[in-house]
C-alpha positions in Angstrom: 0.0 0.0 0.0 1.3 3.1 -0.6 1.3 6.5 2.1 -1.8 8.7 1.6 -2.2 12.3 1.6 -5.7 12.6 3.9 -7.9 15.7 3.6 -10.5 15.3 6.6 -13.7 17.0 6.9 -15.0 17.5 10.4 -18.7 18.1 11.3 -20.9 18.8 14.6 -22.9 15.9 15.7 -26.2 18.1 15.5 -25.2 18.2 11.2 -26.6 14.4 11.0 -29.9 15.3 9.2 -32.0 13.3 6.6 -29.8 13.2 3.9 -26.7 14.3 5.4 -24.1 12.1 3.7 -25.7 12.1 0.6 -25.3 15.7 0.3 -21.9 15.4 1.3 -21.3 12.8 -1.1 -23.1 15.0 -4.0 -21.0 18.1 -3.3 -17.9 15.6 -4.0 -19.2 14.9 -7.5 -20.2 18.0 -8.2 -16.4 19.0 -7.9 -15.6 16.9 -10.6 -14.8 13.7 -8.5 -16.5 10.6 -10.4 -18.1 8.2 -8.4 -16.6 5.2 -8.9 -18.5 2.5 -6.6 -17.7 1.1 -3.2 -14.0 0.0 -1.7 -13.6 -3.1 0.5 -10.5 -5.3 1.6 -10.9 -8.6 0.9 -8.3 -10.3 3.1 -5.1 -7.9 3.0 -6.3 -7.6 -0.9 -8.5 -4.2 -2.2 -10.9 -5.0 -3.9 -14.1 -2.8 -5.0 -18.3 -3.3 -6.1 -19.9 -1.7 -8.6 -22.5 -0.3 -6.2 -25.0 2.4 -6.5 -24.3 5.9 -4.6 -27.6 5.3 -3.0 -27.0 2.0 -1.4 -23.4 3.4 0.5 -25.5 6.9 1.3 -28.5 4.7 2.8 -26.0 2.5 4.4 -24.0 4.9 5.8 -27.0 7.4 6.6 -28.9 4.9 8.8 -25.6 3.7 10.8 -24.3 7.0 11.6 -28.2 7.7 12.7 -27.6 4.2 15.2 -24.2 5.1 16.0 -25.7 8.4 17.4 -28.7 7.2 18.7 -26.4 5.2 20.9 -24.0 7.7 21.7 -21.4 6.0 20.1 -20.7 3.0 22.4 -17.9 1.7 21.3 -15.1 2.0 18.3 -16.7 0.5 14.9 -15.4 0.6 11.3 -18.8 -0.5 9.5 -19.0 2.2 7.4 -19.3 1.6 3.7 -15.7 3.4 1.8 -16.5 5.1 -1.6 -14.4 5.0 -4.3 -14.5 8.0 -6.8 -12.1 8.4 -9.8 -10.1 11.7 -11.1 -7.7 11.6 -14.2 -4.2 12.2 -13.0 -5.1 9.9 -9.5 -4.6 6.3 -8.9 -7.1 5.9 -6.4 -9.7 8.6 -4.1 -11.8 6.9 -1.5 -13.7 8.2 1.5 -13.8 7.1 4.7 -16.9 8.1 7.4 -14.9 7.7 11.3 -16.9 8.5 14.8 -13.9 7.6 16.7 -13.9 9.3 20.0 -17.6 10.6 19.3 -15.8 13.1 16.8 -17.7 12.7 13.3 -15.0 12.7 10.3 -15.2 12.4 6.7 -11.9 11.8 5.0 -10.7 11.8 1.3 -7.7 10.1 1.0 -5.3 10.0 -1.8 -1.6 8.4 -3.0 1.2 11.0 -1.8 2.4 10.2 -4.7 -0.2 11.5 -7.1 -0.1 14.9 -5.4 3.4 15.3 -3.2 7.0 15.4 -3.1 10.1 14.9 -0.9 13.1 16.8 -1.4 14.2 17.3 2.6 11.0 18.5 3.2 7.3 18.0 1.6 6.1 19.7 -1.5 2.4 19.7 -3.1 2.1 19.9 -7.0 0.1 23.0 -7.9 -2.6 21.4 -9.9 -2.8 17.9 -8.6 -3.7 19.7 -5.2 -5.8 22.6 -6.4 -9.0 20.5 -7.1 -9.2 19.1 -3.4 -8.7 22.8 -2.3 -11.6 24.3 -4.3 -13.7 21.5 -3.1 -12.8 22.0 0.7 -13.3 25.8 0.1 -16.9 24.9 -1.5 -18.0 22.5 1.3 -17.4 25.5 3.7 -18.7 28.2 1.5 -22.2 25.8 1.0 -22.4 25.6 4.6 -21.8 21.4 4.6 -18.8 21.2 6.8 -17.6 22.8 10.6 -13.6 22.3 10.0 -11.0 20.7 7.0 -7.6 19.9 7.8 -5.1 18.1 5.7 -2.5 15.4 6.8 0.5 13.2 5.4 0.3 9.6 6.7 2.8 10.3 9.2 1.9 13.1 10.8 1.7 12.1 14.8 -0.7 12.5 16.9 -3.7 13.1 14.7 -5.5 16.2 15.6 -9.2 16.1 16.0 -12.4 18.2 16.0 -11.5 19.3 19.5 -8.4 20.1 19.3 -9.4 22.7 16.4 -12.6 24.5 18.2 -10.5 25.2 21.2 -6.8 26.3 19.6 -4.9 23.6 20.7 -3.5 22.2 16.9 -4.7 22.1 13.3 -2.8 20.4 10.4 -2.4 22.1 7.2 -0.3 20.0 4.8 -1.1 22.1 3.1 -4.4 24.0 4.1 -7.3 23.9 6.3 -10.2 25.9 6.6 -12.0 26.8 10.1 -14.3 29.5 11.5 -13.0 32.7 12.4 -14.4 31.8 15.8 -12.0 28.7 16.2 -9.4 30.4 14.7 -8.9 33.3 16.7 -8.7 30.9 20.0 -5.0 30.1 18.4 -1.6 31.6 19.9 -0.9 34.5 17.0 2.0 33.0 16.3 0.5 29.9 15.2 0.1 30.4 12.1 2.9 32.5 11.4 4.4 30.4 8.6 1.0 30.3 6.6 -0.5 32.9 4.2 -4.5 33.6 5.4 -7.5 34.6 4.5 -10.6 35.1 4.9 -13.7 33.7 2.8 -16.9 33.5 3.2 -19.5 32.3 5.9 -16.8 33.6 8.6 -14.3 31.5 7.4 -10.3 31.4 7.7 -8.4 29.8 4.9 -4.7 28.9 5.8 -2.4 27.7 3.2 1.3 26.9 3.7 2.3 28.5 0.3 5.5 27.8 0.2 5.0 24.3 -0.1 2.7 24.4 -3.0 5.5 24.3 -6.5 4.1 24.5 -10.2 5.7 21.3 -11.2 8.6 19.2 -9.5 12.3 19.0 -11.0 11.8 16.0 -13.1 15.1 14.7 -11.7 14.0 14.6 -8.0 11.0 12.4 -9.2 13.5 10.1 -11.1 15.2 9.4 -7.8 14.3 6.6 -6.0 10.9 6.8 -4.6 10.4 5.9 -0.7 7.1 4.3 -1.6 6.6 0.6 -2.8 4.8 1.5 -6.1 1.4 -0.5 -6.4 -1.5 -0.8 -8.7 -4.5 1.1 -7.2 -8.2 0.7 -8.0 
């Protein structure tokens, strides 16, 4: 398996409406992200059905709905992964977590369809641009509470809590969060990151500098650190 880039959504407990994941789901496609049908592991193997985006929405609608109505009793990874397809990616899936009673939704992607090392991390320009207009689109609709993005390993993983009161936020390389959140931060948190501010009260934070055009073709001849597979 390779190491994946992970741009997670978070949401308030009070969003789960009729509906919900659906809508979330739609705004996805909208953005240009074809579904693709539903990701499972069969054995250590991935394997994926052709099923319909109703049947994982309805699926993953009424569990969430249990999962609340019974405060969340213990961990559970029943949720149904999507699968949607983008030229230029190997593989896009989403994953629906409650862990900790914190509601996430994360895309997940190769680091290697959107990232570079060269001593330190660098995004390609238009291989990360699509997931950015789409973060900044599930804000500005009003779908989503925070978005923070994530290498695979960046430790500890920060959740909805840690955003709403200051503590930490991951932006590998953006996030979006109310200007309400954002203002319970040190000032000189975000010191390294270019802001601003869009609509619905929100803060966009970028860490610019990490974002290049296009790599030097001959760091991406060198040796890759990641076991290249075929993806779904």
């Amino acid at each position: 398996m390779p190491d994946y880039l992970s741009m997670d959504m978070m949401f308030k407990n009070e969003r789960v409406k009729s509906g919900f994941i659906k809508s979330i789901y739609q705004q996805i496609i909208d953005a240009g992200f074809d579904f693709f049908g539903e990701f499972y592991w069969e054995g250590d193997e991935p394997a994926f059905i052709r099923s319909t985006l109703e049947d994982i929405s309805n699926w993953n609608q009424t569990h969430l709905e249990d999962r609340l109505r019974l405060s969340f009793p213990e961990e559970d990874d029943r949720y149904k992964q999507i699968l949607f397809k983008r030229e230029g990616y190997s593989e896009i899936r989403g994953i629906w977590s409650d862990f900790n009673r914190h509601l996430k939704f994360y895309i997940i992607v190769p680091e290697e369809d959107v990232l570079f090392y060269n001593k330190d991390v660098y995004y390609i320009e238009h291989k990360i641009t699509p997931f950015i207009l789409l973060a900044k689109n599930l804000w500005e609709n009003g779908l989503v509470d925070a978005v923070q993005t994530e290498t695979e390993y960046d430790d500890p993983l920060y959740n909805f809590n840690d955003i709403k009161t200051g503590r930490n936020i991951r932006f590998r390389p953006f996030a979006i969060i109310s200007k309400r959140n954002y203002e319970k931060f040190p000032k000189n948190y975000f010191i390294k990151a270019n802001l601003s501010e869009i609509s619905t009260n929100g803060i966009y934070i970028e860490n610019s500098s990490s974002i290049v055009k296009e790599p030097d073709p001959k760091i991406l001849a060198k040796k890759s650190r990641y076991r290249r597979v075929e993806h779904l």
